[in-house]
N, C-alpha and C positions, 0 to 999 in steps of 0.2 A: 451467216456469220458476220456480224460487226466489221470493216472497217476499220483500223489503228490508225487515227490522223497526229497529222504532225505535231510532233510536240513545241514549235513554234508556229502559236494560232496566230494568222494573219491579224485576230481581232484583237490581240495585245496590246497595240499599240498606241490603237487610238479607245482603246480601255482605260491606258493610262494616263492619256489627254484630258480624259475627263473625270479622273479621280479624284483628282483637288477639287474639282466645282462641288463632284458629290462631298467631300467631307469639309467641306467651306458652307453647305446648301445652310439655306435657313428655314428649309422644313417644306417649303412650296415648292421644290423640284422632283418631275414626277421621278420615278426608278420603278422597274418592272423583275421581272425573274429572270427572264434571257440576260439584260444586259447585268444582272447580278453574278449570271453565271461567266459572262464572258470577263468579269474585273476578277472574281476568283481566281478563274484560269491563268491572269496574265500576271496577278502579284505571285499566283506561287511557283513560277514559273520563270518570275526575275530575278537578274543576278547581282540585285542591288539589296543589300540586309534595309535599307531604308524602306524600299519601298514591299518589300513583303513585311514589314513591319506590321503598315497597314492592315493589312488582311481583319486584326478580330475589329477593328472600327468600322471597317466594310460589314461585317456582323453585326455591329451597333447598331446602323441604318436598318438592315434587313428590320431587326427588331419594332426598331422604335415606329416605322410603316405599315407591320405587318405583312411584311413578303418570309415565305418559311421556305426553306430550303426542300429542295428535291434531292434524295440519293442517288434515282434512274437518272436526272440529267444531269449532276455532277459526274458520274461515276462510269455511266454504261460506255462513254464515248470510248473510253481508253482499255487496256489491257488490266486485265487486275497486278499485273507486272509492272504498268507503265510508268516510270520515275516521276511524271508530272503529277498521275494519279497519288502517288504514296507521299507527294507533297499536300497535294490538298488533304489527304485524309489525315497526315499529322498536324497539320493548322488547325482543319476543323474540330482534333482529337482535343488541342493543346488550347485551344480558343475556349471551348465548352467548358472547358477543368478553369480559365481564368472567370470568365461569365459566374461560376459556379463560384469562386473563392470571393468573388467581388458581389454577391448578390444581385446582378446584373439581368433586366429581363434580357433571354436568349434567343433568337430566332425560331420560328417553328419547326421542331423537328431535330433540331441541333443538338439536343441532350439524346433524341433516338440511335442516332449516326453516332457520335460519340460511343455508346455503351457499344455498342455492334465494333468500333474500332477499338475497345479499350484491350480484349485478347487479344488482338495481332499489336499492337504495341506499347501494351504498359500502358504507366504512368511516367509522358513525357517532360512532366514539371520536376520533379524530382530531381532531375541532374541541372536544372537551369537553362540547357541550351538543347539543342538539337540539329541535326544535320539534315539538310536537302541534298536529293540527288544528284547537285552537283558539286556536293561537295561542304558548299557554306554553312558555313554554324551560325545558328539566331538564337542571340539570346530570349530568353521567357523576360528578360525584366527590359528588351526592349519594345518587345509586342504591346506589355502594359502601358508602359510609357507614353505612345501614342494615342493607346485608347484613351490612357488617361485624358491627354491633351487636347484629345477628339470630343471626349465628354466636357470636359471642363471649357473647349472653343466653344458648344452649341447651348451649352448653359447662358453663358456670355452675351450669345447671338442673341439667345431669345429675351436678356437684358435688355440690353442694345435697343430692340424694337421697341420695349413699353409694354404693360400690361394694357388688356383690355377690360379690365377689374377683378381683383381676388374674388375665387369662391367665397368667402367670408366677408364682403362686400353686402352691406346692409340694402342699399339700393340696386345693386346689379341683383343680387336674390330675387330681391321685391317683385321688379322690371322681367325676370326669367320663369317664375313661377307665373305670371299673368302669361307666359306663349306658350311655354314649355313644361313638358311632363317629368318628375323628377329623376327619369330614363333619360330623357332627352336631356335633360339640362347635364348628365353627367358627363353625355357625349360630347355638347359645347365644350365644354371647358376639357376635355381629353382630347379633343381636336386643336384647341387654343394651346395647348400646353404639350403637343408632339407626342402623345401619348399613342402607340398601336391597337388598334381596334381588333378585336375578334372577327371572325370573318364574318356574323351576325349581325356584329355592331356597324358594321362597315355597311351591309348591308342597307341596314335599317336608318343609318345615318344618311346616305345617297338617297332612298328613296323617301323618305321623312323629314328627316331635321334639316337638312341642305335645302331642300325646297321653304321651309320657311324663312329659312337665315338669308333665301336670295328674295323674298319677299321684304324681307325686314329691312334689307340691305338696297333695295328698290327706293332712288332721289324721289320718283312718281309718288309713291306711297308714303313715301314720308312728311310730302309736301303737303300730301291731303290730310293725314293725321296732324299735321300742325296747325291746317285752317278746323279744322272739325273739334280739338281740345279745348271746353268751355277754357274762356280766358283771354287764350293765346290767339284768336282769329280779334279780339276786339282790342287787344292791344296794339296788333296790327294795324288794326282802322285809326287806332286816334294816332299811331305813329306816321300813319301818311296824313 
């Protein structure tokens, strides 16, 4: 038999020390499934409506990385009674129904969990709010609000940075189709652009297309392709 652990996980705390960095990140900060599980755990389990707000933007990340959600390791740890547990399972009920109304790619698996929770408790949008077991009511239109703000921050962000050429880009095309296979080239720019890889693409992207981009991205290599480009090594000469 399972074990009932407390329902104040020592790992909450510092869950939530780093929840801003993750929903601040600008796409280059690793997150893994453990520490996915343990920010779950700690927003649905606070007794701050701000900070369970959060929770479907926490969902947004899963997505947009590629990390899909586990039911055995959300769920097994607690009692199927457990109030922490019937918190996460209405987030993650009430989360999937926003993802859904928003056209939103969803975490993997999150629409599965979902259906499996939608007979034990409805359709939680409908009344607009809902209760945790301790009592607090969250509104649905503040959960969107931050996703909103979450989406619309990282859109921002990846302004912010610069592109490194539109797909539609006459010479980046040109310059991709000479390295890259029109698979790879899709990957580049899903990678460029925060997009969540398949677990294939992911794959195939580590053991393929990363190893050329760290070639390409190689000062050594580049230095020799600039002496070797009819042109560029003699204009060099008469410039010294």
């Amino acid at each position: 038999m399972k074990k009932k652990i407390a329902e104040n996980d020592p790992g909450s705390e510092s869950a939530l020390k780093i929840l801003e960095s993750l929903l601040k990140d600008s796409g280059q900060k690793k997150i893994n499934e453990n520490q996915i599980l343990v920010i779950l755990d700690a927003l649905a389990s606070a007794d701050d409506v701000e900070v369970v707000a959060r929770f479907p933007a926490i969902l947004a990340i899963c997505a947009r990385r590629g990390v899909s959600l586990n039911s055995q390791a959300l769920f097994s740890r607690y009692w199927e009674t457990s109030p922490k547990r019937q918190n996460l399972e209405k987030l993650l009920l009430i989360s999937a129904s926003i993802f859904k109304n928003k056209k939103l790619k969803s975490p993997g698996n999150l629409d599965k969990i979902a259906a499996s929770l939608k007979p034990k408790y409805g359709d939680l949008l409908l009344s607009g709010e809902f209760q945790l077991s301790s009592g607090m009511l969250v509104s649905i239109q503040d959960l969107e609000n931050y996703l909103n703000s979450y989406l619309s921050g990282h859109v921002k962000a990846r302004g912010d940075r610069g592109p490194i050429g539109h797909p539609g880009s006459k010479t980046l095309d040109v310059y991709l189709d000479r390295l890259f296979s029109a698979k790879q080239k899709e990957l580049v720019f899903k990678k460029r652009d925060g997009i969540a890889f398949t677990k294939t693409e992911r794959e195939y992207y580590s053991r393929v297309v990363r190893k050329k981009l760290e070639a390409i991205a190689s000062e050594e290599v580049g230095e020799i392709a600039k002496n070797l480009i009819p042109g560029k090594a003699k204009r060099r000469s008469h410039a010294g």
